[in-house]
C-alpha positions, -999 to 999 in steps of 0.1 A, spaced: -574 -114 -207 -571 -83 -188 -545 -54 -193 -521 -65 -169 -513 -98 -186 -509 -84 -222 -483 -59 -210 -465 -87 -192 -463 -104 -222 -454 -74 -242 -429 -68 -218 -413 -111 -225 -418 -107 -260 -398 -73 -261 -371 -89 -236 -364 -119 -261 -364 -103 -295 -337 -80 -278 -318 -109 -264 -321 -127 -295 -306 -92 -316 -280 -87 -291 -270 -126 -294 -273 -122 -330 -254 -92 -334 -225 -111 -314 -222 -143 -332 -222 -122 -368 -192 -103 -350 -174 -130 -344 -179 -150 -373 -160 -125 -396 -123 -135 -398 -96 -106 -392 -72 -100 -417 -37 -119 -417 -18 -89 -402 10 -113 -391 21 -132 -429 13 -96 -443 41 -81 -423 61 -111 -424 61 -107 -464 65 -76 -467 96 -71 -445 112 -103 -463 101 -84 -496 121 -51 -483 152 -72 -468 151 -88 -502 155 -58 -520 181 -37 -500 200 -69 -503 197 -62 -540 175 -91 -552 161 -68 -581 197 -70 -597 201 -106 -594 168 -125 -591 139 -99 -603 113 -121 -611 112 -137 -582 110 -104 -568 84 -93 -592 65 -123 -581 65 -123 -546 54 -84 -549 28 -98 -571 14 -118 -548 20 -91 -519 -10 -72 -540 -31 -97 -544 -33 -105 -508 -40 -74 -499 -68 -71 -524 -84 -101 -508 -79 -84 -474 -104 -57 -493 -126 -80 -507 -127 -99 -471 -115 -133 -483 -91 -140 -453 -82 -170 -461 -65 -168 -495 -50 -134 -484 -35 -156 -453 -21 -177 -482 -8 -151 -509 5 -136 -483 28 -165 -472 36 -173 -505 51 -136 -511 73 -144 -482 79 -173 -498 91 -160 -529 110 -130 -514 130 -157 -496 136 -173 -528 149 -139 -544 170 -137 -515 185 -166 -518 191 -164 -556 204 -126 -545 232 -147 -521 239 -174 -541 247 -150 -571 265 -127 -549 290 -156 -540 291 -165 -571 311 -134 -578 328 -137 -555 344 -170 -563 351 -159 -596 371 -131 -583 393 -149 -561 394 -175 -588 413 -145 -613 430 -130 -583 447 -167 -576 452 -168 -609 470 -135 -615 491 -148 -582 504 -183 -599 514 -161 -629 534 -139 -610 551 -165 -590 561 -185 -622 573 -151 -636 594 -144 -607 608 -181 -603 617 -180 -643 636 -149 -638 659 -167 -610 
């Protein structure tokens, strides 16, 4: 073998193996899964709706629990387990929605009770007033 033909093949072997790295190094990058950006903002806007609509007051541990889960999806984010921060993350939203609710439904409740005393308060005063005629 002369010269010539071991550079040549210096040459193909050094043109694969960087082929081979470059196509390596692409497949590893696009094998690792981005974080869940999307169901993290998603829960964490239904967990702030949920509490300026006052869910602490009326339904806390759901609150407590969708924060809860809030965390742990971002501590999966950190420890690169997309997948289950994808679904912590959509169960926070989940549960805020359920605080929410809870927060509305309780709300009404109130309500109704008021206007159940007011209307009450009313018949009184119209019997009063039609005994003293």
């Amino acid at each position: 073998m002369n010269t010539d033909t071991i550079r040549r093949a210096c040459r193909r072997t050094g043109l694969f193996t960087t082929l081979m790295l470059a196509t390596l190094t692409l497949v590893a990058c696009a094998s690792a899964p981005l974080p869940p950006t999307e169901s993290l903002n998603g829960a964490r806007d239904t967990i702030a709706s949920a509490e300026q609509a006052e869910a602490r007051r009326y339904a806390g541990a759901e609150l407590e629990e969708a924060n809860r889960q809030l965390a742990e999806a971002d501590k999966a984010v950190a420890d690169e387990r997309m997948t289950d921060a994808d679904r912590l993350a959509k169960q926070a939203r989940v549960a805020a929605e359920l605080a929410m609710a809870r927060t509305e439904a309780a709300k009404a409740a109130a309500i109704n009770r008021e206007l159940e005393r007011d209307a009450e308060a009313l018949d009184e005063e119209m019997q009063r007033l039609g005994d003293q005629q």
